[in-house]
C-alpha positions as CSV (number, residue, x, y, z in Angstrom):
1,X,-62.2,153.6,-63.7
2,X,-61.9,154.4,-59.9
3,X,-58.9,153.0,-58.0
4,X,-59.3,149.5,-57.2
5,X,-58.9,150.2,-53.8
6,X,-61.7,151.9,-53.4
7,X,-63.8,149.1,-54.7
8,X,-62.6,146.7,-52.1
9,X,-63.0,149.0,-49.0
10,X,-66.6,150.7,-50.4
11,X,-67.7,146.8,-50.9
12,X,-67.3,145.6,-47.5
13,X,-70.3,143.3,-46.1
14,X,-72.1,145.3,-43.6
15,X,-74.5,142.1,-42.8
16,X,-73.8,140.2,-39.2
17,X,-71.9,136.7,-40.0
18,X,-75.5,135.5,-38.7
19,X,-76.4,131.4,-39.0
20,X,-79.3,129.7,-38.0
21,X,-81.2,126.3,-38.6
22,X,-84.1,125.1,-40.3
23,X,-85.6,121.5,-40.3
24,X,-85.6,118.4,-37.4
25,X,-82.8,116.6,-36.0
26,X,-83.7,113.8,-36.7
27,X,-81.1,111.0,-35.9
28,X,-78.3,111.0,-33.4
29,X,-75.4,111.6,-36.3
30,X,-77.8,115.0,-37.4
31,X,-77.4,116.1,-34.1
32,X,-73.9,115.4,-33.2
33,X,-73.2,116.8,-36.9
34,X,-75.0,119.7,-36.5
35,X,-74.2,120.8,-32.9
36,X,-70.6,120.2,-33.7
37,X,-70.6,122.6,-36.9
38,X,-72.8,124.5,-34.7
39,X,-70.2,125.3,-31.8
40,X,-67.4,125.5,-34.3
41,X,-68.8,128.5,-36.1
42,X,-69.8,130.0,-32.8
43,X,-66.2,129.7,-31.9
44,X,-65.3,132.1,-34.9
45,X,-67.5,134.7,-33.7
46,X,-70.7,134.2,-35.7
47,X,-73.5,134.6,-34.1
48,X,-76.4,131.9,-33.9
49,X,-80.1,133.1,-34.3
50,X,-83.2,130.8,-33.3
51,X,-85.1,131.8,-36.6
52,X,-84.5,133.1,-40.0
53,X,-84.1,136.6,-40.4
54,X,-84.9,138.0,-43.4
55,X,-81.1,139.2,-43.8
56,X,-79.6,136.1,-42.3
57,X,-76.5,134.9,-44.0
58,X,-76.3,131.2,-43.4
59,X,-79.1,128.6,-43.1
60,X,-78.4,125.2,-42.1
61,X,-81.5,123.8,-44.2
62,X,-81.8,119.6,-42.1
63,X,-83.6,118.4,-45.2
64,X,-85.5,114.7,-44.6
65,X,-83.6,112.5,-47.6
66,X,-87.1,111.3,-48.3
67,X,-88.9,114.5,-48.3
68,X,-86.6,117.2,-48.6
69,X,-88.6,120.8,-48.3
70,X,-86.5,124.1,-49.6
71,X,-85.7,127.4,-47.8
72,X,-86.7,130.1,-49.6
73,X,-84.4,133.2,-48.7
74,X,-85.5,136.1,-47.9
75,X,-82.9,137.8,-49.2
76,X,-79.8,137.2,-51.6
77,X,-77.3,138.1,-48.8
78,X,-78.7,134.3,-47.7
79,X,-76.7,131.4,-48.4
80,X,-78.4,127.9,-47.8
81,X,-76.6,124.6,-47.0
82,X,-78.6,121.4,-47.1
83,X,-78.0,118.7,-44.9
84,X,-79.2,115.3,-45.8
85,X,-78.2,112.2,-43.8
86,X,-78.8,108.7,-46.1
87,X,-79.3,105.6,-45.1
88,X,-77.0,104.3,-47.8
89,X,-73.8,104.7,-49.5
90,X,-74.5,105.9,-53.1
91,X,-72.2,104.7,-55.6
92,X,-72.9,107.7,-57.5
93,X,-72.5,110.8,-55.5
94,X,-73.6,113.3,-57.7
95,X,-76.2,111.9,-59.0
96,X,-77.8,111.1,-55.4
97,X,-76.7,114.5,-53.8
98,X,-77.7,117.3,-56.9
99,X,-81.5,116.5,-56.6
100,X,-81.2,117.5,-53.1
101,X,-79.3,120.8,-54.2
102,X,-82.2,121.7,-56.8
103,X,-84.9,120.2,-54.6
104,X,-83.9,122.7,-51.7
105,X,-82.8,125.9,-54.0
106,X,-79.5,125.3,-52.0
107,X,-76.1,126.8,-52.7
108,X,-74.6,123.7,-51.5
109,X,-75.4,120.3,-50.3
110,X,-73.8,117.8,-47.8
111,X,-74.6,114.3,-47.5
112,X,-74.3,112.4,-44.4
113,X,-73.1,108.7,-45.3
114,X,-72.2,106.1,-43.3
115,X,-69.7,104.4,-45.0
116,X,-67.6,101.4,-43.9
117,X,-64.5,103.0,-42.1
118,X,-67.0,105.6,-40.7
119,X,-69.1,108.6,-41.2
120,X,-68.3,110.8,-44.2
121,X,-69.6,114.6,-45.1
122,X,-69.7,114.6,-48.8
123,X,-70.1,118.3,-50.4
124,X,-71.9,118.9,-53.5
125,X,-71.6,122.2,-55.0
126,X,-74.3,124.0,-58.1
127,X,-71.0,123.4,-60.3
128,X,-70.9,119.9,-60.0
129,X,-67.9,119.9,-57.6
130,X,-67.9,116.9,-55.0
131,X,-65.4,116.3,-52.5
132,X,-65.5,113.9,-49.1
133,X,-64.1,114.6,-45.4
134,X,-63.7,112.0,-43.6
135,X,-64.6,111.6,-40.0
136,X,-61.9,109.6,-37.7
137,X,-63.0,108.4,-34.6
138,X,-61.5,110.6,-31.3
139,X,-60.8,113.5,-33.9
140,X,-64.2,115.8,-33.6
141,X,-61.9,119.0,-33.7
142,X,-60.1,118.0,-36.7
143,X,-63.3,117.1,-38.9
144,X,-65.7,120.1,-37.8
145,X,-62.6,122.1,-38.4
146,X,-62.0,120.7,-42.3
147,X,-66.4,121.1,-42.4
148,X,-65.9,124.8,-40.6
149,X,-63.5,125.6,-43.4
150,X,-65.7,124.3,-46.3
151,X,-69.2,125.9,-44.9
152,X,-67.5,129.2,-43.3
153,X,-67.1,130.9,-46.9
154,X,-71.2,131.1,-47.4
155,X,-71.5,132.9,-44.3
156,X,-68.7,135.3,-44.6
157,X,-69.5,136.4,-48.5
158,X,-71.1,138.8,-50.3
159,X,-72.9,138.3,-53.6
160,X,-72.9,141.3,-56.6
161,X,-75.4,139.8,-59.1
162,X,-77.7,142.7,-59.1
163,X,-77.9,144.3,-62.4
164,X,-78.3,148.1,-63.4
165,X,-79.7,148.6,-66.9
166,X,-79.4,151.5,-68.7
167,X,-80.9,151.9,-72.1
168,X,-77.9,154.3,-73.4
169,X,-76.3,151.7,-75.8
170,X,-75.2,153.9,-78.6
171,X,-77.1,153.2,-81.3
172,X,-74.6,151.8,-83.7
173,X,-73.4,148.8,-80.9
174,X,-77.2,147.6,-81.1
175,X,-76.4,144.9,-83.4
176,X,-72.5,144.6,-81.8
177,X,-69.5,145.1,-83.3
178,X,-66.3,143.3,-84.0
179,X,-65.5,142.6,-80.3
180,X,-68.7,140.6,-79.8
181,X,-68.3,139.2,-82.9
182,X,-65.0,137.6,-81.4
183,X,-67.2,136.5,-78.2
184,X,-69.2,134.7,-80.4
185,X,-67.0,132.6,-82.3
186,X,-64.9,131.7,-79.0
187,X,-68.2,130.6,-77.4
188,X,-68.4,128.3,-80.5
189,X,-65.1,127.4,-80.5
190,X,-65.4,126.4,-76.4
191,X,-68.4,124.5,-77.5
192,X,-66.7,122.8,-80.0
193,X,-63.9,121.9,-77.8
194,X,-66.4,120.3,-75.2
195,X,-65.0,122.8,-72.8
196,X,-68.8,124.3,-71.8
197,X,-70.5,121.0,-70.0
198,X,-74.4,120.8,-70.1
199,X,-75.5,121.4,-66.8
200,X,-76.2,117.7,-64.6
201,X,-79.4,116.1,-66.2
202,X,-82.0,117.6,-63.9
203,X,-84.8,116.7,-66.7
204,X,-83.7,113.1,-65.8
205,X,-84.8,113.6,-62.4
206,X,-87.6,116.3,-62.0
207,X,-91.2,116.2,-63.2
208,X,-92.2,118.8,-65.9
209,X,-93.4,121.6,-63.5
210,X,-90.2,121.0,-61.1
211,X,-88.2,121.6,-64.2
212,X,-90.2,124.6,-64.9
213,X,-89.5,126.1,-61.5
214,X,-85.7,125.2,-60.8
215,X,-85.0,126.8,-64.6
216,X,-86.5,129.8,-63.4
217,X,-84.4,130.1,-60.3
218,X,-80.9,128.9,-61.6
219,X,-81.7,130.5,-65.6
220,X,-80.4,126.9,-66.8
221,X,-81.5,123.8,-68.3
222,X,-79.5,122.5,-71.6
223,X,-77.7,125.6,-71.7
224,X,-74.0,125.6,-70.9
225,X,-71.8,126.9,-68.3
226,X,-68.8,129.7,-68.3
227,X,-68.3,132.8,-69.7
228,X,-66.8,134.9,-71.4
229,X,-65.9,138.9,-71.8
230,X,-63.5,141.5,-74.1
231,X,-62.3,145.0,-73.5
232,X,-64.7,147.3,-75.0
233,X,-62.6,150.3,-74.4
234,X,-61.0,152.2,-71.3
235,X,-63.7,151.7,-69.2
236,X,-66.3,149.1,-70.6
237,X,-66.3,145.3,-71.3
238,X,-68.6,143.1,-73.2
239,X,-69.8,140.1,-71.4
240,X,-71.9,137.0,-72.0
241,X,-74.9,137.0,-69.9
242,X,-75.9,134.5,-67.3
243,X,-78.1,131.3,-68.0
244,X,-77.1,131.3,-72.2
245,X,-76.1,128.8,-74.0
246,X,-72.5,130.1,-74.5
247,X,-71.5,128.3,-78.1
248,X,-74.8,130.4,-79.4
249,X,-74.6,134.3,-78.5
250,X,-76.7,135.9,-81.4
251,X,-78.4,139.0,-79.5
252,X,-77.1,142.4,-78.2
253,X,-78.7,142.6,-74.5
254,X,-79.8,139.4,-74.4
255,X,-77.1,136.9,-75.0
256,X,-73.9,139.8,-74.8
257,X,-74.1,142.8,-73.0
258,X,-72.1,145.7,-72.0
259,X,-70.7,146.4,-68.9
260,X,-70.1,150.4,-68.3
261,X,-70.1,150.2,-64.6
262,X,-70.0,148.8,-60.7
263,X,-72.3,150.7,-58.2
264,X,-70.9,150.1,-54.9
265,X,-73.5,151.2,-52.5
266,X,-76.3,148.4,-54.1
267,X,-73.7,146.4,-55.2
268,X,-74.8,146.0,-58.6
269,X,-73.0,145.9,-62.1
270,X,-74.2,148.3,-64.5
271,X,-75.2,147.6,-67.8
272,X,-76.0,149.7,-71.3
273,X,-78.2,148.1,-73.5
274,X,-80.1,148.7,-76.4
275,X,-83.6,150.2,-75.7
276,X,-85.6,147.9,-77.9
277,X,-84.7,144.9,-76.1
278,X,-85.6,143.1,-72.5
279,X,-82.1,142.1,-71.4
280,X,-81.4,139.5,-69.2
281,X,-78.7,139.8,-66.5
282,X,-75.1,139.4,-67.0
283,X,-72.7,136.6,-66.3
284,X,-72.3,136.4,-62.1
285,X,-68.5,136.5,-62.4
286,X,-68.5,139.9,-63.7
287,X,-67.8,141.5,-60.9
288,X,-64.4,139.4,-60.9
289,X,-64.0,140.2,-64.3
290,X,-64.9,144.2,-63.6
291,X,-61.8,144.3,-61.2
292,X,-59.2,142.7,-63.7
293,X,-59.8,144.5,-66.5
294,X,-59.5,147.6,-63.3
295,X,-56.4,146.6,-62.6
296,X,-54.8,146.2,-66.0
297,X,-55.5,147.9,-68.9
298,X,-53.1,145.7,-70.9
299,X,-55.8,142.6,-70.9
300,X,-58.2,142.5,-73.7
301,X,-60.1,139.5,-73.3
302,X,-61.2,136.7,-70.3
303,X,-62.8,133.4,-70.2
304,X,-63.9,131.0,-67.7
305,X,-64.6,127.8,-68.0
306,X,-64.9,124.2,-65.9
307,X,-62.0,122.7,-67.2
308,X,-58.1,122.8,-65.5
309,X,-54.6,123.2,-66.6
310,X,-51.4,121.7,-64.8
311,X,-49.0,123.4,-63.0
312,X,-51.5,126.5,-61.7
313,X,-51.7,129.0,-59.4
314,X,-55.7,128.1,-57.7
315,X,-57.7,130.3,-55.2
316,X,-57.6,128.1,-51.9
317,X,-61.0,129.0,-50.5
318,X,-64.3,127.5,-52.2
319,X,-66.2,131.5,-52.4
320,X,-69.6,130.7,-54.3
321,X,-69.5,132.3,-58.0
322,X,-71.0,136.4,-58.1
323,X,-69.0,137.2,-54.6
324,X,-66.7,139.8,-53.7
325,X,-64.6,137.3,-51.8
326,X,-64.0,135.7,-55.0
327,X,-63.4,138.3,-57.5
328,X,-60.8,139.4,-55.0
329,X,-59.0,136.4,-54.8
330,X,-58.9,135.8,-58.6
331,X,-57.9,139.1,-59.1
332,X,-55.1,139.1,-56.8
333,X,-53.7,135.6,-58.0
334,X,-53.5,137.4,-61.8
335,X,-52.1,140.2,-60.0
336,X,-49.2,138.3,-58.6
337,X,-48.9,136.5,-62.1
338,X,-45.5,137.0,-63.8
339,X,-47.8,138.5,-66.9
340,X,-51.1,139.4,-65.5
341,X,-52.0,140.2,-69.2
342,X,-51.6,136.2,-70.0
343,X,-52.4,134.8,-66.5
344,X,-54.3,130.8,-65.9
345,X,-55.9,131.2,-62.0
346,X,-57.6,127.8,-61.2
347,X,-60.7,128.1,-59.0
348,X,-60.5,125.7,-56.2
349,X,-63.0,122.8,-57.2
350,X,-64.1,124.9,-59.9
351,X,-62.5,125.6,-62.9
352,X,-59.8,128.2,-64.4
353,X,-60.0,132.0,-65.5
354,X,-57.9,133.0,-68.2
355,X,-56.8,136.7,-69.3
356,X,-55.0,137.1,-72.7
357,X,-54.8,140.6,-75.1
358,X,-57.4,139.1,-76.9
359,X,-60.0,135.9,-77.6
360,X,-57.5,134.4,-80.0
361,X,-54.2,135.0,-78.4
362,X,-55.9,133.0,-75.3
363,X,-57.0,129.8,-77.9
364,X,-53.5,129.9,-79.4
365,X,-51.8,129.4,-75.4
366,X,-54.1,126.6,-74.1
367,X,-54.5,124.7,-77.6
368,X,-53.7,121.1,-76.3
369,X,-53.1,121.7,-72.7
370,X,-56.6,122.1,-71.1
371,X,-58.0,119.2,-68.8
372,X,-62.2,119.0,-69.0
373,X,-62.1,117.7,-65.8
374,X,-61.4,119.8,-62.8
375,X,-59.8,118.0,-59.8
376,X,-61.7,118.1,-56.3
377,X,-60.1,118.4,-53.2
């Protein structure tokens, strides 16, 4: 592989930090909320346009709570951040707040509440993370600062979720081999541990045709999250694809694939796959994934899942999933790991990524010891 290095300088975003709005101000506390986010972000040098670009990077999407319209991006440089102001205080966060986040094909989701001690901003991310800040009267620096440092990461990354597919698979790997054999049955066993949560229970919520559409975009719907990858050989990985149900991988290109290679210049990972089949894309975090096994050769095998350990080292910005900004973090926190071969990062608000020298050296260190639910902070 090339240096890792040269990964993280050719990799650079070369996109203006770019914002704008979409949507009404409807109420004083939208306005005051989103002029004050507004100025804060102009105070770190992004730059505010008056309408969409097609290669903007952050859209304040002011969604009404009782009609709430999406943004469609232009581009997948675009990150989208709903803003929904209620009239009342749920009792259940996310289940009020993650229709909004499928509704608007947002990345994330704040609700505006006023609550009893005073207005709150309550986030809800696409991996059911949610987490308050508080507003305290005579402190507007303090809270658009906390919001500034929560929103800031979707305008400053950049996503790698582009796939490359080349139909070179070798012939004898069509049906998979030993490695992906060991993906499978740790997929199984994660399943069988409870450790790969259904996504929230958007059939509950949408009609039929919504479903329809909001599976297409996000590739899930009673599938499961996480994923999971092992060394192939010097240079190539096998990986679970994206938007599979993980405690089922049965197909070569489809459900596992193999990753040979990062371009760059598109960014995109690149794939071999068997020529007979129409392969779906691979897992989001495998550009992450990609720059660990870079880094050292000595780990075999990685999974992620929503679930947390005690006593962690954890990323300390809130990157979406499929970023550079992310994979560089994790990677760096399993550099700095006493044995980055058998290193547990947590993912603020998130969940944990594991290395090990293989599937079942990683089962036999967190038996007993993993928490299903991941704190929010």
């Amino acid at each position: 592989m090339n240096q890792s290095a040269e990964i993280r300088v050719s990799t650079e975003p070369t996109v203006s930090e770019t914002f704008t709005t979409v949507g009404e101000l409807r109420t004083p506390t939208m306005q005051w909320f989103v002029n004050g986010l507004k100025q804060r972000l102009l105070a770190d040098g992004h730059v505010f346009r008056d309408q969409p670009e097609p290669d903007i990077r952050l859209v304040l999407n002011l969604a009404d709570a009782k009609n709430p319209q999406p943004y469609r991006r232009k581009a997948q440089a675009t990150f989208s951040t709903t803003i929904v102001e209620l009239e009342d205080e749920p009792q259940d966060y996310l289940r009020v707040g993650y229709p909004y986040l499928v509704h608007t094909i947002g990345n994330l989701v704040i609700l505006l509440v006023h609550a009893k001690t005073g207005v709150e901003a309550h986030f809800i991310t696409l991996e059911q993370g949610h987490y308050p800040v508080r507003y305290q009267e005579g402190h507007d620096d303090e809270f658009f600062n906390e919001i500034f440092e929560r929103v800031e990461p979707l305008a400053s990354s950049q996503l790698v979720i582009n796939n490359i597919y080349k139909p070179d698979l070798e012939e004898e790997l069509w049906n998979g081999d030993e490695i992906t054999e060991q993906i499978k049955r740790a997929g199984q066993k994660l399943d069988a541990m409870n450790l790969l949560p259904a996504p929230f229970p958007i059939q509950e919520i949408l009609t039929p045709r919504e479903l329809r559409h909001v599976m297409l975009l996000y590739g899930i719907g009673g599938l499961s999250y996480g994923n999971l990858s092992a060394r192939k050989d010097e240079t190539r990985y096998w990986m679970s694809a994206s938007g599979v149900n993980k405690g089922k991988l049965d197909v070569i290109g489809q459900d596992i694939l193999l990753v040979s290679g990062f371009d760059p210049q598109e960014p995109a990972m690149i794939l071999s796959v068997p020529p007979t089949v129409e392969p779906r894309r691979v897992s989001v975090d495998a550009i992450e994934h990609w720059m660990i096994y870079h880094d050292h050769p000595e780990v075999g095998a990685i999974f992620h899942v929503h679930a947390w350990m005690d006593g962690i080292a954890s990323t300390e910005i809130n990157y979406p999933c499929g970023t550079i900004q992310l994979a560089r973090a994790v990677a760096e926190l399993v550099r700095q790991a006493p044995d980055p071969s058998r290193a547990i990062i947590g993912l603020k608000n998130h969940g944990v990524t594991i290395t090990g020298t293989s599937m079942d050296e990683i089962f036999e260190r967190i038996e007993g010891k993993i928490i299903p639910h991941v704190p929010m902070s």
